[in-house]
C-alpha positions in Angstrom: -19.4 4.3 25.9 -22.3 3.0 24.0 -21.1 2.5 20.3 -24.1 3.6 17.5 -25.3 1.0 15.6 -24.7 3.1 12.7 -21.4 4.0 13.3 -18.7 3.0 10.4 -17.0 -0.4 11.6 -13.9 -2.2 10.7 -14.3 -6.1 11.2 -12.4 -9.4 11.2 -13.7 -12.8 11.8 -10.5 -13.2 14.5 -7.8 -11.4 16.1 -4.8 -13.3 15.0 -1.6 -12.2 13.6 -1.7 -9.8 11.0 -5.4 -9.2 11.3 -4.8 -7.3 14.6 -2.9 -5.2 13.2 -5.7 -5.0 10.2 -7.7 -4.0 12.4 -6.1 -1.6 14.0 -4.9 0.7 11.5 -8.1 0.3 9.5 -9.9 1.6 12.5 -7.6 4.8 12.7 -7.4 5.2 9.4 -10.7 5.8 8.3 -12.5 6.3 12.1 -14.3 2.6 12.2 -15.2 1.0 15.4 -13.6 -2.6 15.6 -15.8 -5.0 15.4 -14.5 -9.4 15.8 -16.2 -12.6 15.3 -17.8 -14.7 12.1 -20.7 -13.1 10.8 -23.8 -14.0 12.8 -27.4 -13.6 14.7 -25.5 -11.4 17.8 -22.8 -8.9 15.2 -25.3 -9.2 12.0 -27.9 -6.1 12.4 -24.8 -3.7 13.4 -23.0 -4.6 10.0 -25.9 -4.0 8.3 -26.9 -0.6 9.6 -23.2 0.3 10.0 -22.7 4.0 7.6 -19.9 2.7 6.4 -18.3 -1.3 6.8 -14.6 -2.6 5.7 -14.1 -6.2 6.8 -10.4 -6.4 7.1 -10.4 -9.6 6.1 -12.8 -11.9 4.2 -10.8 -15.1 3.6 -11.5 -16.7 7.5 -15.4 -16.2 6.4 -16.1 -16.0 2.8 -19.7 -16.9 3.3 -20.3 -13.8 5.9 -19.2 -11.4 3.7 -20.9 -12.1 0.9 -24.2 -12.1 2.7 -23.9 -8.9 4.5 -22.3 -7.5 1.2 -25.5 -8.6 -0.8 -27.5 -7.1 2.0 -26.1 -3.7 2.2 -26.4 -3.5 -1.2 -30.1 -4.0 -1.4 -30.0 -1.7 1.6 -28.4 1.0 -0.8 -25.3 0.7 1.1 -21.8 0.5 0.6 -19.2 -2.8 1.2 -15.7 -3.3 0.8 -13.7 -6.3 1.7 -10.0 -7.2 2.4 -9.1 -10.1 -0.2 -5.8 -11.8 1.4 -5.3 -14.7 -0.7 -7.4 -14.0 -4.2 -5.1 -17.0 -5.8 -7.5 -19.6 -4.1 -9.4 -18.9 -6.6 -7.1 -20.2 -9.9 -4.8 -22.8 -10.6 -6.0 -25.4 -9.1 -8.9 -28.5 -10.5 -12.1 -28.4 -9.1 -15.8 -27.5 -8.6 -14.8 -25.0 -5.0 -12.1 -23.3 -7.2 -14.1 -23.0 -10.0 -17.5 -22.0 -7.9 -15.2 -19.7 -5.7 -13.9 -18.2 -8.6 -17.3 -17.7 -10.3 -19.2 -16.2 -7.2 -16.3 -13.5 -6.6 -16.7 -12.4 -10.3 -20.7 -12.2 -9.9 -20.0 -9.9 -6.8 -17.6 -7.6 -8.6 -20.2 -6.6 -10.4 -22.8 -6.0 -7.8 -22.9 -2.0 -7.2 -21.7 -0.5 -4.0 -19.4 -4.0 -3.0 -15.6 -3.1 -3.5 -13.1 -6.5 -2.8 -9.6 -5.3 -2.8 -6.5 -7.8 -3.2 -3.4 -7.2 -1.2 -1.4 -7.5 -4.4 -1.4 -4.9 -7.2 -2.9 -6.2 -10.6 -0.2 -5.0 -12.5 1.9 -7.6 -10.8 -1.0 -10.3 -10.3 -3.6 -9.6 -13.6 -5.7 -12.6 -12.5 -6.6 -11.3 -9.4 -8.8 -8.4 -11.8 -11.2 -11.1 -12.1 -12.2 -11.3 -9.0 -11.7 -8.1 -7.1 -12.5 -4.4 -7.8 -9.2 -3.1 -7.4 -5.5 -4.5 -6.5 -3.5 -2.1 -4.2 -0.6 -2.7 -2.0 -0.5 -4.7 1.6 -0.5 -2.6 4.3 2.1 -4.2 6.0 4.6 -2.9 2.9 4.0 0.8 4.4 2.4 0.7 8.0 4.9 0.0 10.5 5.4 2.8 12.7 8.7 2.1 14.4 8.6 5.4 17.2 5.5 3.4 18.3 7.4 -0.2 19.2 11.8 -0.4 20.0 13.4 -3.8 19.7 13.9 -5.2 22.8 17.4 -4.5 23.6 18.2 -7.6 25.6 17.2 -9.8 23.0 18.9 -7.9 20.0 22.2 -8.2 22.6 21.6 -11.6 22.7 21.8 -12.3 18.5 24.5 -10.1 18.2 26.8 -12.2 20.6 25.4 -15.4 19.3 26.5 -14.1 16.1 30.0 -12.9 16.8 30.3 -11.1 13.7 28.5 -13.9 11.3 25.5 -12.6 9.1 22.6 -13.5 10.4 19.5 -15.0 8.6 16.3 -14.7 10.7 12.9 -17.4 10.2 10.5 -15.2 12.0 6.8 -16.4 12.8 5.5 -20.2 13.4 8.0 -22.5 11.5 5.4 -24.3 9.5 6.9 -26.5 6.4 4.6 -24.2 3.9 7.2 -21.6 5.0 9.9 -23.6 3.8 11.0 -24.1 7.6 12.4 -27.8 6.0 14.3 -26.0 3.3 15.8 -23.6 5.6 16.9 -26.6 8.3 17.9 -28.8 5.3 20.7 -26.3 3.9 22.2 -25.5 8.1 22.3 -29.2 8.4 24.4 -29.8 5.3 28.5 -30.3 6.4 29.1 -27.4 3.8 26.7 -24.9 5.2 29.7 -22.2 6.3 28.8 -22.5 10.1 31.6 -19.8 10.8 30.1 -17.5 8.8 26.4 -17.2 8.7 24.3 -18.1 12.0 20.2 -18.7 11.4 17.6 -17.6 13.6 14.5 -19.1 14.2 12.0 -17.5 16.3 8.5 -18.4 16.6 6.6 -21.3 17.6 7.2 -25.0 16.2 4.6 -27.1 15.7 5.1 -31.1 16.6 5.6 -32.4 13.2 9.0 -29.4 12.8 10.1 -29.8 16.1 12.3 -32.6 15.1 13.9 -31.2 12.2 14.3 -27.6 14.2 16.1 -30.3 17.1 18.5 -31.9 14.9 20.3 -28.6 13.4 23.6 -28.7 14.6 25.3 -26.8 17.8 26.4 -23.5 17.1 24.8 -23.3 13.9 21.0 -21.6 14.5 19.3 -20.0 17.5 16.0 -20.9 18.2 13.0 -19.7 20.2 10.4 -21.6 20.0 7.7 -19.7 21.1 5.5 -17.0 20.4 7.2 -13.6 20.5 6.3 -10.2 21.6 5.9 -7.3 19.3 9.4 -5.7 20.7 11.1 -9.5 20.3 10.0 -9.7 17.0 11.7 -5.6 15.8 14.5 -7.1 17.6 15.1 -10.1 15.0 14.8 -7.7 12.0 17.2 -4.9 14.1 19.8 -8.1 14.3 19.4 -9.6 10.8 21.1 -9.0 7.2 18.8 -11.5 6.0 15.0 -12.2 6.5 13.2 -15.5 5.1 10.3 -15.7 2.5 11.1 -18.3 0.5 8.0 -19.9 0.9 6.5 -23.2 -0.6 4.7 -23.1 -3.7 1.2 -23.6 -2.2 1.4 -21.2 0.3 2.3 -18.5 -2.5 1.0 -15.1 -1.2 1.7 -11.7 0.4 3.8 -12.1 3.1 3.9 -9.5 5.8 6.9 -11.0 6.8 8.2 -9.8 3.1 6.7 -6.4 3.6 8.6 -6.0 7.2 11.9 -6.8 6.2 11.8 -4.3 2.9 10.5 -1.3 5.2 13.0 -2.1 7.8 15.9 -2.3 5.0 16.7 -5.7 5.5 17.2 -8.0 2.7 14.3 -11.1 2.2 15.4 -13.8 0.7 12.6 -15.2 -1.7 11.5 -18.1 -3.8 12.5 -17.0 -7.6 9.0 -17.0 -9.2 7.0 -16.6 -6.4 3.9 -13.5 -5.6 6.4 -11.6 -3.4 9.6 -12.1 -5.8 7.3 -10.6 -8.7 6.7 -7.9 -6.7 9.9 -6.9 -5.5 10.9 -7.1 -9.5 8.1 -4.9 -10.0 8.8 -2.2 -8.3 12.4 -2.4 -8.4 13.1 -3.8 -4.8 16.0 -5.9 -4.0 16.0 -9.6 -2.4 17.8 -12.7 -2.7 16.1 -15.6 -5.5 16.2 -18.7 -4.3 15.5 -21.7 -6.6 14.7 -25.4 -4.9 18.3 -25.4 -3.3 20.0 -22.7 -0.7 23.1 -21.8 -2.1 25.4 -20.3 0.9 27.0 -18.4 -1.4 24.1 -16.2 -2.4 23.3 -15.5 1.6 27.3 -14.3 2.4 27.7 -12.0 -0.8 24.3 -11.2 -1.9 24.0 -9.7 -5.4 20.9 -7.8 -5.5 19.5 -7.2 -9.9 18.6 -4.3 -8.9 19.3 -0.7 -7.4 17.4 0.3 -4.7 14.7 2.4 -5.2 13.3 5.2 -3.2 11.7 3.4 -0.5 10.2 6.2 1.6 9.0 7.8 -1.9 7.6 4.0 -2.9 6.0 3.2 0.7 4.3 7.0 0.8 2.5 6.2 -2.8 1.4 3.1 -1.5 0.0 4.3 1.8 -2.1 6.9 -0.1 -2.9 4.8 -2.8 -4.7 2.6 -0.4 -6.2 5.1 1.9 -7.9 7.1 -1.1 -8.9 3.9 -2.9 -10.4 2.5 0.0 -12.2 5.4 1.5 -14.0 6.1 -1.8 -15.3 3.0 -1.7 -16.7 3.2 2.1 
């Protein structure tokens, strides 16, 4: 079926990782057509005559949203935009920071264009400089777990590996921004309690990991190096106690590795200081702090500061929070 020109659309620049499912529950949220690729001759009239337009993401093309947004908006129509990592824009020297910084606080301003942040200004008040609101990454609240099981075999598999050990799980491509080296470092030391905790790693290596991911010792971490299916991946979180987020200082952000592991009551172990360890303070969540070192002790008897809160009460304010905020602004 032919799909108006006017129709309401949903697009992302690719469909990668989280931005699938972006695009996925944007479209049946709000009833958008998806719509992929960089902003261009072939897709540009349709996002311009589009009745309504969320671009799920804007960070993998800054440049194309900011046209069509300045477009619409001559046009008398309405923009919003997805802002995933809004702290590109601060603390670091130099003219694109700066000019980055500048040109997102113009557009704020401009009427009918709405640039949301993944991250609540009351735990990130910078990010009000450049974005019309701050509400709460969907993948805190989304995950509809009637719609994909963990693979049995696979959680099987952990389990036995495991043989009654906790189990820590490094899920997605083991890149060193996601502290992969950290993780790797503390398995490999001789007083890492091999008897007592087992690490798994699942999701692709790239070349310059693979030999650190090679050289952890036998018997102390699973690996699979590869990518892995929707059902794999509900199988690590279904096997874990533990799920990793302590992530480097430069890649400090949302992390819907983070936002998994809270709705799936497992605990995520975080760097103390970082975007996702404010957050969980915030709102009363409970993780593990990790500073520069990975203190065993703090993985086998975790001691969370906080009491748990009410998580379906927390994720259901979220969800509608987001939905409300964002439709008024289509």
């Amino acid at each position: 079926m032919k799909v108006s020109e006017h129709a309401g659309r949903v697009h992302v620049a690719y469909r990668l990782g989280h931005r699938d499912d972006y695009l996925r529950l944007f479209s049946g949220l709000f009833g958008l057509q998806p719509s992929v690729g960089m902003v261009g001759r072939r897709n540009l009239r349709p996002l311009l005559r589009a009745e309504a337009l969320l671009f799920g993401t804007i960070d993998d093309d800054y440049a194309g949203f900011i046209v069509v947004a300045l477009l619409r908006a001559a046009l008398g129509r309405r923009t919003a935009g997805v802002f995933l990592r809004p702290q590109t824009c601060f603390g670091r020297k130099g003219l694109i920071y700066g000019a980055k910084r500048r040109i997102f606080a113009a557009l704020k301003r401009v009427p009918g264009v709405s640039v949301f942040t993944i991250v609540p200004f009351s735990v990130a008040p910078d990010f009000a400089a450049v974005a019309r609101d701050g509400l709460v990454d969907p993948q805190m609240w989304d995950l509809d777990t009637a719609r994909i099981a963990p693979d049995p075999d696979l959680t099987r598999r952990i389990t036995d590996e495991a043989a009654g050990r906790r189990v820590i799980a490094f899920i997605g491509s083991a890149h060193r921004s996601k502290g992969i080296d950290m993780l790797c470092d503390a398995i490999s030391h001789p007083d890492w309690p091999r008897d007592r905790i087992l690490a798994v790693i699942g999701g692709r290596i790239p070349d310059n990991q693979a030999p650190v991911v090679g050289a952890l010792p036998p018997g102390a971490a699973m690996v699979l190096p590869r990518f892995l299916a929707e059902a794999e991946l509900m199988a690590l979180y279904a096997a874990a106690d533990l799920v990793w987020a302590c992530y480097r200082p430069e890649y400090d952000q949302a992390s819907g590795i983070f936002g998994r592991a809270v709705q799936l009551s497992r605990l995520p172990v975080v760097r103390a200081g970082s975007l996702v360890a404010r957050f969980a303070r915030h709102f009363g969540l409970q993780t593990v702090e990790l500073s520069d070192e990975l203190p065993a002790a703090a993985l086998l008897d975790p001691d969370p500061s906080a009491e748990a809160p009410n998580l379906a009460a927390l994720r259901d304010l979220w969800r509608r929070d987001f939905i409300d905020r964002v439709r008024a602004a289509l």
